[in-house]
PDBQT receptor file of N, H, CA, C and O in Angstrom, charges set to zero:
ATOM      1  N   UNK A   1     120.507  93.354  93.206  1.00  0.00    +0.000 N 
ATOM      2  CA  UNK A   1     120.943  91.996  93.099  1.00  0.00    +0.000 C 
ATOM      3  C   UNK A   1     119.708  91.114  92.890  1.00  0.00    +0.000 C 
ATOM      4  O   UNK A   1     118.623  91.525  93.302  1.00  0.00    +0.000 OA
ATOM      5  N   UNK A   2     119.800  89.963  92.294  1.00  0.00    +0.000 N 
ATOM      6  H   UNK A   2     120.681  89.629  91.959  1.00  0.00    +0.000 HD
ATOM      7  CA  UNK A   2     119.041  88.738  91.551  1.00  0.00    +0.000 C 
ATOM      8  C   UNK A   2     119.093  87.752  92.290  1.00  0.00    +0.000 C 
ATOM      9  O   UNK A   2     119.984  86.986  91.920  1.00  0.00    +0.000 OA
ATOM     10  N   UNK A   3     118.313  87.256  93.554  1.00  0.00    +0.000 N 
ATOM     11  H   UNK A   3     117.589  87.878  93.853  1.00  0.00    +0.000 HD
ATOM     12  CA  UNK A   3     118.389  85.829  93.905  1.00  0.00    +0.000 C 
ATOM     13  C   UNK A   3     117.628  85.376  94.229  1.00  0.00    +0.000 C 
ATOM     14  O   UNK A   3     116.731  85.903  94.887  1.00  0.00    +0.000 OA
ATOM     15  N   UNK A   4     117.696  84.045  93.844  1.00  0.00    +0.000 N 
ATOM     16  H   UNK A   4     118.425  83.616  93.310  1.00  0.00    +0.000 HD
ATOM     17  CA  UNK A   4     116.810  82.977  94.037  1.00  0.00    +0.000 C 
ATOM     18  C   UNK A   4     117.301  81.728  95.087  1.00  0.00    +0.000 C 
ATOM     19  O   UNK A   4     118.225  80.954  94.835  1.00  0.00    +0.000 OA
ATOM     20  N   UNK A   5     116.555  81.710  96.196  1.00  0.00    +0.000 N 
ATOM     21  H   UNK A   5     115.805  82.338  96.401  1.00  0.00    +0.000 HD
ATOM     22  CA  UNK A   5     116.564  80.110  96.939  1.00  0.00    +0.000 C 
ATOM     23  C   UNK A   5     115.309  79.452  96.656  1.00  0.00    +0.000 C 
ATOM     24  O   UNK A   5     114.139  79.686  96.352  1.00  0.00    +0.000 OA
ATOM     25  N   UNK A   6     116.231  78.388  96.937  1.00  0.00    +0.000 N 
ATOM     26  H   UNK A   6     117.181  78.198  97.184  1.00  0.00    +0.000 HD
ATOM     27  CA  UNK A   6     115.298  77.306  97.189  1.00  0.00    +0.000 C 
ATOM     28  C   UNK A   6     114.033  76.841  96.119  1.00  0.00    +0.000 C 
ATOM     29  O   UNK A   6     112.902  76.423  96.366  1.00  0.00    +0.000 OA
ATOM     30  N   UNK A   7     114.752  77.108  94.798  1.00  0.00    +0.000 N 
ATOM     31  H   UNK A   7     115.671  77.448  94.598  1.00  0.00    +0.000 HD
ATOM     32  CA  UNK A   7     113.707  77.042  94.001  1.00  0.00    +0.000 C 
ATOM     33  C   UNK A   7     113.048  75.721  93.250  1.00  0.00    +0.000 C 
ATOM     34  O   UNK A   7     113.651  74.981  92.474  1.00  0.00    +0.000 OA
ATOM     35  N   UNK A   8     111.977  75.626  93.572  1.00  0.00    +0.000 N 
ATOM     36  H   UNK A   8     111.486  76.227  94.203  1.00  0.00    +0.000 HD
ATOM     37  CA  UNK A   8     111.733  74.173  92.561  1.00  0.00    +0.000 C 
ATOM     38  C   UNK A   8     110.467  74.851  91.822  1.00  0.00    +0.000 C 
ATOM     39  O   UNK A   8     109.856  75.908  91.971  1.00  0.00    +0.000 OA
ATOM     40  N   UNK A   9     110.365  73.763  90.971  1.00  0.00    +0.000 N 
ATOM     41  H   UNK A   9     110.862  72.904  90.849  1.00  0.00    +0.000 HD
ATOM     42  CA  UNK A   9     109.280  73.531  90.028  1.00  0.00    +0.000 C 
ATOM     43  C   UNK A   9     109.022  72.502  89.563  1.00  0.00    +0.000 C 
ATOM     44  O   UNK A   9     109.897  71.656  89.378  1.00  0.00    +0.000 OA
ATOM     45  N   UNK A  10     107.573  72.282  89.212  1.00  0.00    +0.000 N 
ATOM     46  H   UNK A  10     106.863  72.970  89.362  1.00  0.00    +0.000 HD
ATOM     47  CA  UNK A  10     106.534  70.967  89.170  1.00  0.00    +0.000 C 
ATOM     48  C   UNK A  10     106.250  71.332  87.877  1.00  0.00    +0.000 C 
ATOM     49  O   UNK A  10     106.126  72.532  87.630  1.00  0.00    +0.000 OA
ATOM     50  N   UNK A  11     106.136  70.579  87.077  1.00  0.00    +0.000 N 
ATOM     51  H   UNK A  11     106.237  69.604  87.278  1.00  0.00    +0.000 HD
ATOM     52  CA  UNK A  11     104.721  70.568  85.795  1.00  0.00    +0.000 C 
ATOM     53  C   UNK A  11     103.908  69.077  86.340  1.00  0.00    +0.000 C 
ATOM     54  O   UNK A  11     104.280  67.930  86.091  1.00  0.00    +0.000 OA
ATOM     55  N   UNK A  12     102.754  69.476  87.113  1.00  0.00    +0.000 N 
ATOM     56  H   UNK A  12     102.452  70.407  87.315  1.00  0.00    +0.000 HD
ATOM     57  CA  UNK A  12     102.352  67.709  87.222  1.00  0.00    +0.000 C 
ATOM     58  C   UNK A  12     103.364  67.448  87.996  1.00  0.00    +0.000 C 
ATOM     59  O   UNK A  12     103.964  68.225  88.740  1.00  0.00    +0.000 OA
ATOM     60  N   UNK A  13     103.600  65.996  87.751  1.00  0.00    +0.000 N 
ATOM     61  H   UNK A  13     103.113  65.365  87.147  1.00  0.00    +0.000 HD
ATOM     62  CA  UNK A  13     103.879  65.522  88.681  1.00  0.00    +0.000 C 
ATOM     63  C   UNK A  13     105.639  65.765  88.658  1.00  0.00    +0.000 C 
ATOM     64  O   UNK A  13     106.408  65.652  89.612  1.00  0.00    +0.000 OA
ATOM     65  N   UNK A  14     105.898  66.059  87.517  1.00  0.00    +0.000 N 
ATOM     66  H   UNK A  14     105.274  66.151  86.742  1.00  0.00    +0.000 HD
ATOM     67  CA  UNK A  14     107.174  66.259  86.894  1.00  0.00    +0.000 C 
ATOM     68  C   UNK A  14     108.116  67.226  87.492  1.00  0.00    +0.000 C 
ATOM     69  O   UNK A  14     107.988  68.391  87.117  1.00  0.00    +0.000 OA
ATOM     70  N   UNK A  15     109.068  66.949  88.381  1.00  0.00    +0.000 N 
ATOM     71  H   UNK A  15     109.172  66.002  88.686  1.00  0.00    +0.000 HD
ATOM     72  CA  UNK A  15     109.811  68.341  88.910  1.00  0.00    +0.000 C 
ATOM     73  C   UNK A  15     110.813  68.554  87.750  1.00  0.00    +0.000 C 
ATOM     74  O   UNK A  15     111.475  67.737  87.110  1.00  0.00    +0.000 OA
ATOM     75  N   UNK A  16     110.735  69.741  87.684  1.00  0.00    +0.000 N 
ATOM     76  H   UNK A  16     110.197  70.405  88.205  1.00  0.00    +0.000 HD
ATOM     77  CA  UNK A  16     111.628  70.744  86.172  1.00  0.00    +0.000 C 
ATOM     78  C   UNK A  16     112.626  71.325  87.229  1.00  0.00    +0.000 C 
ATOM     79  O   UNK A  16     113.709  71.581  86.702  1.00  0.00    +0.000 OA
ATOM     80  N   UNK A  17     112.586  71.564  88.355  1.00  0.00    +0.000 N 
ATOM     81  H   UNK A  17     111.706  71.356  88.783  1.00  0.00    +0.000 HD
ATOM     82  CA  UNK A  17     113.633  72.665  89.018  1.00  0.00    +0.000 C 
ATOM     83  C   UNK A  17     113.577  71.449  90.412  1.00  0.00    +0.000 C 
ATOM     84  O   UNK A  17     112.875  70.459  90.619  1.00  0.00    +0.000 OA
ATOM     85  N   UNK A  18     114.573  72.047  91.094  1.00  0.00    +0.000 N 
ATOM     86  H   UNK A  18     115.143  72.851  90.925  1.00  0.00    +0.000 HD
ATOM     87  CA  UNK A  18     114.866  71.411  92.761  1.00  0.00    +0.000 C 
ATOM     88  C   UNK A  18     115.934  71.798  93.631  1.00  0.00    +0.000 C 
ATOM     89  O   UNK A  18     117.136  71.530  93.637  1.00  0.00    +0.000 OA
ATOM     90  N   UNK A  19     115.081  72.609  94.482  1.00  0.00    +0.000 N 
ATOM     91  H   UNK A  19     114.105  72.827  94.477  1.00  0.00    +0.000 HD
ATOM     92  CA  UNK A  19     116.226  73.623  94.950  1.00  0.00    +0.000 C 
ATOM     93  C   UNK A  19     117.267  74.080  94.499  1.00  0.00    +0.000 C 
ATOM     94  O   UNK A  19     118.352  73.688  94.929  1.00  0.00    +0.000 OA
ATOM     95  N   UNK A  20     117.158  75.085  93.454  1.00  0.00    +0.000 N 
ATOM     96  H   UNK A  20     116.277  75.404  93.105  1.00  0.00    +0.000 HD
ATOM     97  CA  UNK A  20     118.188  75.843  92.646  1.00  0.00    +0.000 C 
ATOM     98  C   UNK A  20     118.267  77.230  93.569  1.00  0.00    +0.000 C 
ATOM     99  O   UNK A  20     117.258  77.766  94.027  1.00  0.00    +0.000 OA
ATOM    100  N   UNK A  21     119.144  77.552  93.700  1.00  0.00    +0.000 N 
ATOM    101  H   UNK A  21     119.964  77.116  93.328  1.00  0.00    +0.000 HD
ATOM    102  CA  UNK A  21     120.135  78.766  93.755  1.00  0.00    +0.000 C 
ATOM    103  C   UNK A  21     121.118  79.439  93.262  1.00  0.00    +0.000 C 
ATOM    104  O   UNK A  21     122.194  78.903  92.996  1.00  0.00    +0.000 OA
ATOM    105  N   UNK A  22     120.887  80.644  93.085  1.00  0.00    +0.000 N 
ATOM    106  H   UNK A  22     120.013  81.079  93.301  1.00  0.00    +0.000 HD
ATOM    107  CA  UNK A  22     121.240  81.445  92.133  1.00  0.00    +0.000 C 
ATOM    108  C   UNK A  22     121.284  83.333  92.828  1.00  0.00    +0.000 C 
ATOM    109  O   UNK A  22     120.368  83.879  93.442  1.00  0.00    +0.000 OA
ATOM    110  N   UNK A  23     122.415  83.845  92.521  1.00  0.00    +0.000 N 
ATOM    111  H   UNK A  23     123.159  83.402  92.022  1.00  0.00    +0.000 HD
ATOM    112  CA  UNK A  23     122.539  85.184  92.654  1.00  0.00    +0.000 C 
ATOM    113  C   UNK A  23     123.283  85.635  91.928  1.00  0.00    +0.000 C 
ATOM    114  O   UNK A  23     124.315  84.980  91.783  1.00  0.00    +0.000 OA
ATOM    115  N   UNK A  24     123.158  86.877  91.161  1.00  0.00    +0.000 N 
ATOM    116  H   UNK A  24     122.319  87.409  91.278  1.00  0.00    +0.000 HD
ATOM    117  CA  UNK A  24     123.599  87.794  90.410  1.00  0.00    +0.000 C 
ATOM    118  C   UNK A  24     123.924  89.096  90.967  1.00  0.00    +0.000 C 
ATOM    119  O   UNK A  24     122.884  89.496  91.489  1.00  0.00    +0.000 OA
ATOM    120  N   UNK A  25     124.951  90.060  91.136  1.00  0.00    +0.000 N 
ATOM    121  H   UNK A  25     125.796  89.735  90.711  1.00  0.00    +0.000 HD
ATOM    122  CA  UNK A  25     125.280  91.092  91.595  1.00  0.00    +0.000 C 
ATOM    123  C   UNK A  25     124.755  92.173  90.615  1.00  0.00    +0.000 C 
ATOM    124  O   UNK A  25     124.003  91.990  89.657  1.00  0.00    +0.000 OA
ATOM    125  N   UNK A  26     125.269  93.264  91.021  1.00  0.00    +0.000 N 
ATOM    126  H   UNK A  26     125.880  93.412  91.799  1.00  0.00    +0.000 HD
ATOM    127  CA  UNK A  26     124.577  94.038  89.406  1.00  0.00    +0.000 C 
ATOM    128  C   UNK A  26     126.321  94.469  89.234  1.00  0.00    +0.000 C 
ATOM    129  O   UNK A  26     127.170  94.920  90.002  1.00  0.00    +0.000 OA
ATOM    130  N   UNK A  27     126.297  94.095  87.932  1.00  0.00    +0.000 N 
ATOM    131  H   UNK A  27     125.607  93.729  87.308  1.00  0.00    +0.000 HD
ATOM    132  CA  UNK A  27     127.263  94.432  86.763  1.00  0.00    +0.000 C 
ATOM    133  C   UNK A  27     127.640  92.852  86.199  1.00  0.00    +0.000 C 
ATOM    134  O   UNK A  27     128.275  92.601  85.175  1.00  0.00    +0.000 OA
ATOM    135  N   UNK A  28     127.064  91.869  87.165  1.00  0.00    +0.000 N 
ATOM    136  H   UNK A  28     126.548  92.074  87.997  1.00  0.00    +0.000 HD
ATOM    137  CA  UNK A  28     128.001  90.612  87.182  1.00  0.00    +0.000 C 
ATOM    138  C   UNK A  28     127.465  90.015  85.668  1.00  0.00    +0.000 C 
ATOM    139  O   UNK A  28     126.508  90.465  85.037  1.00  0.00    +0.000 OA
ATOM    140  N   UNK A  29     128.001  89.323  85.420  1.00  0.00    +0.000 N 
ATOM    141  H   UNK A  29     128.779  88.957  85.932  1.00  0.00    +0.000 HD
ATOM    142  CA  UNK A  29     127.903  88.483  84.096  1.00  0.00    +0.000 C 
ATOM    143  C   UNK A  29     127.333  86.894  85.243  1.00  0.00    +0.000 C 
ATOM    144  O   UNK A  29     127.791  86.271  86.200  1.00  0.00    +0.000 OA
ATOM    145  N   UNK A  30     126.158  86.860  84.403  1.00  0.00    +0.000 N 
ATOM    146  H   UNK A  30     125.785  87.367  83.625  1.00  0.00    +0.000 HD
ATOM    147  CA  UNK A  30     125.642  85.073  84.729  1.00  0.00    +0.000 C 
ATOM    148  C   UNK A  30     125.720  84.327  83.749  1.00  0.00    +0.000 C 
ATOM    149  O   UNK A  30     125.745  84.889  82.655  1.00  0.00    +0.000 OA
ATOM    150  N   UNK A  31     125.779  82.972  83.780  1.00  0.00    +0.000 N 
ATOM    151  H   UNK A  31     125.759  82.515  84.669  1.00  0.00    +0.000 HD
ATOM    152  CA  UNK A  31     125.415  82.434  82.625  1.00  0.00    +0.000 C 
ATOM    153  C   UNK A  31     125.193  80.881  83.271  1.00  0.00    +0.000 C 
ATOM    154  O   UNK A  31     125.897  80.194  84.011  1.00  0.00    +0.000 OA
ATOM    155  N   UNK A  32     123.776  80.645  82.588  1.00  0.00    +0.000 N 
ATOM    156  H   UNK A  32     123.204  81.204  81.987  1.00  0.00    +0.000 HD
ATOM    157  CA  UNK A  32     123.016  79.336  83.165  1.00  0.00    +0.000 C 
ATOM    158  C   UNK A  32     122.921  78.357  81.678  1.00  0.00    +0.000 C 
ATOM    159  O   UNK A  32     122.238  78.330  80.654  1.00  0.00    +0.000 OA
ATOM    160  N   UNK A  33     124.123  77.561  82.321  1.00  0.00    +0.000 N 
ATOM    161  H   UNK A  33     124.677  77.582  83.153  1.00  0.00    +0.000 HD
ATOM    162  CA  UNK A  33     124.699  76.562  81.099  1.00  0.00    +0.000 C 
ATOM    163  C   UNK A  33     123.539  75.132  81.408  1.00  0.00    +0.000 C 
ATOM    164  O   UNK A  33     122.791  75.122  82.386  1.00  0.00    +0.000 OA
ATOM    165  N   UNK A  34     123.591  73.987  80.363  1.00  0.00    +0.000 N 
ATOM    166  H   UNK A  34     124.199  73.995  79.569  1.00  0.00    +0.000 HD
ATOM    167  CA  UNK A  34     123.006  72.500  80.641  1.00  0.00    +0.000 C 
ATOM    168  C   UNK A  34     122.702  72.123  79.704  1.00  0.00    +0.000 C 
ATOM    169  O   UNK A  34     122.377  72.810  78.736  1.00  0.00    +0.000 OA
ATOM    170  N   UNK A  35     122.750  70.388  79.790  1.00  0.00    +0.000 N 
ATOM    171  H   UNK A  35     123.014  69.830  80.577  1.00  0.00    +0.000 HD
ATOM    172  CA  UNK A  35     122.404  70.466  78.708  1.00  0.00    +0.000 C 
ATOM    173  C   UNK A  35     120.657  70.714  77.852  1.00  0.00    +0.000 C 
ATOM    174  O   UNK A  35     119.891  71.657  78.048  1.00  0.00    +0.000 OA
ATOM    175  N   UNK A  36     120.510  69.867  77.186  1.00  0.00    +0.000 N 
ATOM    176  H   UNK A  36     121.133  69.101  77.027  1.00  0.00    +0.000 HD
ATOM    177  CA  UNK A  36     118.337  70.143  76.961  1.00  0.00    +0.000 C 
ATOM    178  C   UNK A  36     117.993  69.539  77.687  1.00  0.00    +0.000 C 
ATOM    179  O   UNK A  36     118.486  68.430  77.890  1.00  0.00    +0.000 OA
ATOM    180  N   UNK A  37     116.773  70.142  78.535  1.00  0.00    +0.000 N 
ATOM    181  H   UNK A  37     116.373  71.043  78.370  1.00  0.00    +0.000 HD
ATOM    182  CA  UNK A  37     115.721  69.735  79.448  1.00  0.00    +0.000 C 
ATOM    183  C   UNK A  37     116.511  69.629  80.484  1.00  0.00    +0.000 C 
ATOM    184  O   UNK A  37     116.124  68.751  81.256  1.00  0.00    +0.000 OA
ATOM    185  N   UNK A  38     117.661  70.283  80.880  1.00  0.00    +0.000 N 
ATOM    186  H   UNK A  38     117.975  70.996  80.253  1.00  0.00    +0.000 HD
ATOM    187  CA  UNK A  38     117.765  70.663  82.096  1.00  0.00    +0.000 C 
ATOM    188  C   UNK A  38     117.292  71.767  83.189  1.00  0.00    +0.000 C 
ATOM    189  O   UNK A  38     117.907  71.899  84.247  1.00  0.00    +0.000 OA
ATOM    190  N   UNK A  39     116.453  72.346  82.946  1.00  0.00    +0.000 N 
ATOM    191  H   UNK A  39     115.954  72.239  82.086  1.00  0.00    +0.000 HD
ATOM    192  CA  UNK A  39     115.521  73.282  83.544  1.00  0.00    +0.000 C 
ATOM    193  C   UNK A  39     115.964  74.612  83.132  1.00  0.00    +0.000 C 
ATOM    194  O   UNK A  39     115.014  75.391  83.214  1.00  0.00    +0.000 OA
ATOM    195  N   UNK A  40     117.096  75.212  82.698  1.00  0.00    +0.000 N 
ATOM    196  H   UNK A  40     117.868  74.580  82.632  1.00  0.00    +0.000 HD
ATOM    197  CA  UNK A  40     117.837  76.552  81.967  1.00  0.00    +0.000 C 
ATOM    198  C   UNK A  40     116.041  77.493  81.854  1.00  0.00    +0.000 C 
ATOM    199  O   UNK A  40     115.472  78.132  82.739  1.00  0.00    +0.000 OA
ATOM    200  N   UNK A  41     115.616  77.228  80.505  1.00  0.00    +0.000 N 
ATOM    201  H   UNK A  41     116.078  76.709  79.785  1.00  0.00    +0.000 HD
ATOM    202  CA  UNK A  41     114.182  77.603  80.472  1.00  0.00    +0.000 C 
ATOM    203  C   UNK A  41     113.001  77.938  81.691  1.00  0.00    +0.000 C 
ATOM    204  O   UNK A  41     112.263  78.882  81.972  1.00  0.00    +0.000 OA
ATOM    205  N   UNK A  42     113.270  76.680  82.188  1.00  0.00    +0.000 N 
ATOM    206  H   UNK A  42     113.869  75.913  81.960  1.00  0.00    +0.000 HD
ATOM    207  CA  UNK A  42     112.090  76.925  83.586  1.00  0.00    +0.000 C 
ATOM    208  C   UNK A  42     112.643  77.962  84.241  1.00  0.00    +0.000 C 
ATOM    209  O   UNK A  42     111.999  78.981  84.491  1.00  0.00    +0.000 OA
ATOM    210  N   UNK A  43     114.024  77.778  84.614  1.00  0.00    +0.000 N 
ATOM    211  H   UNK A  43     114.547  76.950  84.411  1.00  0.00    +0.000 HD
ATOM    212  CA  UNK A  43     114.534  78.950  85.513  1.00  0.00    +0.000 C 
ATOM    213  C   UNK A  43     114.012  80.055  85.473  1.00  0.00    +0.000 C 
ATOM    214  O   UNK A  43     113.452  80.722  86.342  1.00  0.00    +0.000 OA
ATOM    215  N   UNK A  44     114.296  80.301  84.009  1.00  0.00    +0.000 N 
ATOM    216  H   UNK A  44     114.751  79.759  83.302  1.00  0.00    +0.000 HD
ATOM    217  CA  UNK A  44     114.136  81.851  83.446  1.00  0.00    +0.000 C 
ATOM    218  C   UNK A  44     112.553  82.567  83.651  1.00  0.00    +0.000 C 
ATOM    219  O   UNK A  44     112.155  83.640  84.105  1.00  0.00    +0.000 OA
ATOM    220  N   UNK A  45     111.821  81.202  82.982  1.00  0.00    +0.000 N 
ATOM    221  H   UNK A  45     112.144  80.331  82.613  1.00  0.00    +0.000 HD
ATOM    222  CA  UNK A  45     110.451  81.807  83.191  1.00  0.00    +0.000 C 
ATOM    223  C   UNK A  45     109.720  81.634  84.591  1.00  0.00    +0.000 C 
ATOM    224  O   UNK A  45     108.621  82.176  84.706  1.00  0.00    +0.000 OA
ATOM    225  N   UNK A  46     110.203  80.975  85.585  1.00  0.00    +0.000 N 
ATOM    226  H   UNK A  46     111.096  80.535  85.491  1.00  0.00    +0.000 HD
ATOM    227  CA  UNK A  46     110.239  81.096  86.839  1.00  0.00    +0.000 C 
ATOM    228  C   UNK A  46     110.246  82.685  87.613  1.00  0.00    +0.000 C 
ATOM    229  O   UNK A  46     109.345  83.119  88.330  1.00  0.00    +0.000 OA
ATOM    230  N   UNK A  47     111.498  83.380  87.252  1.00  0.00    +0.000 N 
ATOM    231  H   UNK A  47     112.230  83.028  86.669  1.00  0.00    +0.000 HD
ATOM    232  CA  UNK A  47     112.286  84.284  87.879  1.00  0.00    +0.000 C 
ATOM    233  C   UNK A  47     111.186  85.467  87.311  1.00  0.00    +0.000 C 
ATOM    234  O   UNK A  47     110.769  86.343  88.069  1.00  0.00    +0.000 OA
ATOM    235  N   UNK A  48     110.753  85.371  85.809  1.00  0.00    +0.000 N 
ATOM    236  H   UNK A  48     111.092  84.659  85.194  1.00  0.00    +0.000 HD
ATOM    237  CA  UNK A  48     109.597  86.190  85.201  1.00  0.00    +0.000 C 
ATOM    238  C   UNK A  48     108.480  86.059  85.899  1.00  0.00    +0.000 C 
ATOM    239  O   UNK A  48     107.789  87.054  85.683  1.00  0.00    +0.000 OA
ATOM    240  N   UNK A  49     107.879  85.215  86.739  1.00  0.00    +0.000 N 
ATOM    241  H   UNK A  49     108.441  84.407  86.914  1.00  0.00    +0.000 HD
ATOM    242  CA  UNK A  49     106.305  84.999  86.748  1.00  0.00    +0.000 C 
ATOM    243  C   UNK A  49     105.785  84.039  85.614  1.00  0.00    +0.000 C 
ATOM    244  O   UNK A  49     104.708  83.446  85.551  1.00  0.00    +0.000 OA
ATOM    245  N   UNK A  50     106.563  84.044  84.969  1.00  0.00    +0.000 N 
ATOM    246  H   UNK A  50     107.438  84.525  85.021  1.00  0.00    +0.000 HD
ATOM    247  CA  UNK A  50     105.514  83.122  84.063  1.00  0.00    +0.000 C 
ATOM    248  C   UNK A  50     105.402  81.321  84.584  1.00  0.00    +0.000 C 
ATOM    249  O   UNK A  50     104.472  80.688  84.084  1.00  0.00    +0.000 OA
ATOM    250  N   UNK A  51     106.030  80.828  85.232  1.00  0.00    +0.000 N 
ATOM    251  H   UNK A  51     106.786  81.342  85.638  1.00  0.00    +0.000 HD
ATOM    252  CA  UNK A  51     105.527  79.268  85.621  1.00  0.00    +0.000 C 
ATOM    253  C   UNK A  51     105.252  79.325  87.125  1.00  0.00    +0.000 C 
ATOM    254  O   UNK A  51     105.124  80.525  87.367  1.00  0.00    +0.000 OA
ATOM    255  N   UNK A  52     105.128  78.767  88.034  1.00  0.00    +0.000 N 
ATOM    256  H   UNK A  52     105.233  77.792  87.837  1.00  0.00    +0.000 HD
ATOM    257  CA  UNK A  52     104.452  78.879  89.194  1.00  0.00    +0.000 C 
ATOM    258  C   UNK A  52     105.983  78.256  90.215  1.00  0.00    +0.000 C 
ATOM    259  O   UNK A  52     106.579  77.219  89.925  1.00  0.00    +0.000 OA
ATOM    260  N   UNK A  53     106.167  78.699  90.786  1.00  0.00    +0.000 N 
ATOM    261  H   UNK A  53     105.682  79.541  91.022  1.00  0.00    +0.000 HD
ATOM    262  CA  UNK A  53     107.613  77.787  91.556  1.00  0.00    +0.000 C 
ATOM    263  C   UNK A  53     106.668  77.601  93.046  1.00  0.00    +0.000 C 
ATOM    264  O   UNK A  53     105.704  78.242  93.466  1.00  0.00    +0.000 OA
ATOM    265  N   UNK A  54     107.326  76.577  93.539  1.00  0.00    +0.000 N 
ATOM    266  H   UNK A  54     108.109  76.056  93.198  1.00  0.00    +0.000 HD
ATOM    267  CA  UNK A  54     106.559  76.138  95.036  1.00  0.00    +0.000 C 
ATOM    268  C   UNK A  54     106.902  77.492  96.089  1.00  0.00    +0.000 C 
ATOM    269  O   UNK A  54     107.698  78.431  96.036  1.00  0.00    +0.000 OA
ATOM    270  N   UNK A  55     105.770  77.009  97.129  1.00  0.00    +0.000 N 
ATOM    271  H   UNK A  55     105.124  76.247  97.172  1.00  0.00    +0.000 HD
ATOM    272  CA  UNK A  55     105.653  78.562  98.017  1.00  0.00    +0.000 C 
ATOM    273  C   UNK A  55     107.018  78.191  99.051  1.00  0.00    +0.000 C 
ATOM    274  O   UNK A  55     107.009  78.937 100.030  1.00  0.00    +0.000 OA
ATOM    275  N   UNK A  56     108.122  77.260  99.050  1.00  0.00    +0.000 N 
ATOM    276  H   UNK A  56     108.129  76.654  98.254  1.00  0.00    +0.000 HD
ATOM    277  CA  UNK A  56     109.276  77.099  99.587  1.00  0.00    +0.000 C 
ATOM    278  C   UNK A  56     109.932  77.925  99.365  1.00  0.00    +0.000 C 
ATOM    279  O   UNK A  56     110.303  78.748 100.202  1.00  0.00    +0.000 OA
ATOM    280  N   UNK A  57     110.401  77.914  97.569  1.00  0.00    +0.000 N 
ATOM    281  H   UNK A  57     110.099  77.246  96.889  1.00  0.00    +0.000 HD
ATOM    282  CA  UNK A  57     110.939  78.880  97.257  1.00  0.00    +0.000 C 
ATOM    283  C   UNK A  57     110.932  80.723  97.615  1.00  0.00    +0.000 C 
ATOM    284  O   UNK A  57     110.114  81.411  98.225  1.00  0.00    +0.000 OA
ATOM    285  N   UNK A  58     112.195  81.062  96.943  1.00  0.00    +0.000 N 
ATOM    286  H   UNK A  58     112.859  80.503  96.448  1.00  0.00    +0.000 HD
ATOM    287  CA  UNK A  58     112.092  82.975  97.137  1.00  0.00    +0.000 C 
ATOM    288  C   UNK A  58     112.817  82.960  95.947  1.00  0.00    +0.000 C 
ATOM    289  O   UNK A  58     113.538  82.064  95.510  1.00  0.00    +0.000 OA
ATOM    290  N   UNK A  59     112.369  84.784  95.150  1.00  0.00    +0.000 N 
ATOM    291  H   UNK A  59     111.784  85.512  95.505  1.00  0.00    +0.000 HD
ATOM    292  CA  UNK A  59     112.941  84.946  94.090  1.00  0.00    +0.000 C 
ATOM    293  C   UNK A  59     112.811  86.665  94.289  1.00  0.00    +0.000 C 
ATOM    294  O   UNK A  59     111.866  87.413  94.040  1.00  0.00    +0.000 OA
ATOM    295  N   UNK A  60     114.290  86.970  94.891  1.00  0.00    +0.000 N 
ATOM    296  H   UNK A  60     115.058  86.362  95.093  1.00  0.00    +0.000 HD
ATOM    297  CA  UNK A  60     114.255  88.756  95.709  1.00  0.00    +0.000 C 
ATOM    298  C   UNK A  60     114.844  89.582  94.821  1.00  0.00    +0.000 C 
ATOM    299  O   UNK A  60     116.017  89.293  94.582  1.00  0.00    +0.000 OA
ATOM    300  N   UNK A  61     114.473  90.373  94.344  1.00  0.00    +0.000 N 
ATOM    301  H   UNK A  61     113.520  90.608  94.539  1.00  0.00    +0.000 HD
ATOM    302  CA  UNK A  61     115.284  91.549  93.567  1.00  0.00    +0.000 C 
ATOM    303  C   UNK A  61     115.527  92.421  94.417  1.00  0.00    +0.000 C 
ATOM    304  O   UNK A  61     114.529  92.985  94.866  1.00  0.00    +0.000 OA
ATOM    305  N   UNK A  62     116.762  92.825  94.909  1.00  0.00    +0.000 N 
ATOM    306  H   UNK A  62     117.573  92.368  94.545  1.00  0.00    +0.000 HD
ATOM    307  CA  UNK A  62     117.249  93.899  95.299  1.00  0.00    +0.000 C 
ATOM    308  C   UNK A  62     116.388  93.736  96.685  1.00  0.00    +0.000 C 
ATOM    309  O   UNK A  62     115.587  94.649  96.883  1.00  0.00    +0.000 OA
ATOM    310  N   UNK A  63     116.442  92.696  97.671  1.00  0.00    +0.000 N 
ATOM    311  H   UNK A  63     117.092  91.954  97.511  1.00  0.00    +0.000 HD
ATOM    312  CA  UNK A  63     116.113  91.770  98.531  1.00  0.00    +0.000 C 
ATOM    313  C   UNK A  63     114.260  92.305  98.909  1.00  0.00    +0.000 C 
ATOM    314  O   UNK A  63     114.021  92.235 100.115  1.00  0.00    +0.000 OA
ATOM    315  N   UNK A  64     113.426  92.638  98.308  1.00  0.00    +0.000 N 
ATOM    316  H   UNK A  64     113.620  92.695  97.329  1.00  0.00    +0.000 HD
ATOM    317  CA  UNK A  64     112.427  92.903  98.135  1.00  0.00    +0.000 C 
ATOM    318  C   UNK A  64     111.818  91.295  96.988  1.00  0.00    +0.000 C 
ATOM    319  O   UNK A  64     112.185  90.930  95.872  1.00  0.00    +0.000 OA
ATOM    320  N   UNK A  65     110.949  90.814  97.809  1.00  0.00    +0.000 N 
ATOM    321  H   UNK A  65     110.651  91.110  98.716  1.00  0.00    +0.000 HD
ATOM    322  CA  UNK A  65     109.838  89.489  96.925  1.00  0.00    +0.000 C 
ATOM    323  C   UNK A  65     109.678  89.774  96.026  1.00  0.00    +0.000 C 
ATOM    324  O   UNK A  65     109.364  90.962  95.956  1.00  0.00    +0.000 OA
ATOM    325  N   UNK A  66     109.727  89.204  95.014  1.00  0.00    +0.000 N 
ATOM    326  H   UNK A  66     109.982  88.239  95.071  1.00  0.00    +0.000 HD
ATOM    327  CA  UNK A  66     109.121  89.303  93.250  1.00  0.00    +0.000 C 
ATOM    328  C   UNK A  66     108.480  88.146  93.103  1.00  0.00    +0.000 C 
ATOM    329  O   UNK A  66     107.942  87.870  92.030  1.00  0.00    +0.000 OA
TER     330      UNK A  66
């Protein structure tokens, strides 16, 4: 399973995310709708490593830290 608490994100001073939550089961179908520049993107590259999310946040695969 895929989840994320408590997630935010900053660019600067700019928050892109704010406390988002999110879980995925395995087989489940997700789908992270919005419209542009609603953070959809950040999420994603969040959950990858690629943008930095605050040390509040958690992002557990298969309830093990990622």
């Amino acid at each position: 399973m895929l989840e994320c608490r408590n997630l935010s994100v900053f660019y600067g001073q700019h928050r892109a995310l704010d406390d988002v939550a999110i879980r995925a089961a395995p087989g489940e179908i997700v789908v992270i709708l919005g419209a542009n520049g609603a953070g959809k993107s950040t999420l994603l590259q969040a959950i990858a490593g690629l943008v930095p999310a605050t040390d509040a946040g958690a992002i557990l695969l298969d309830g093990q830290s990622i």
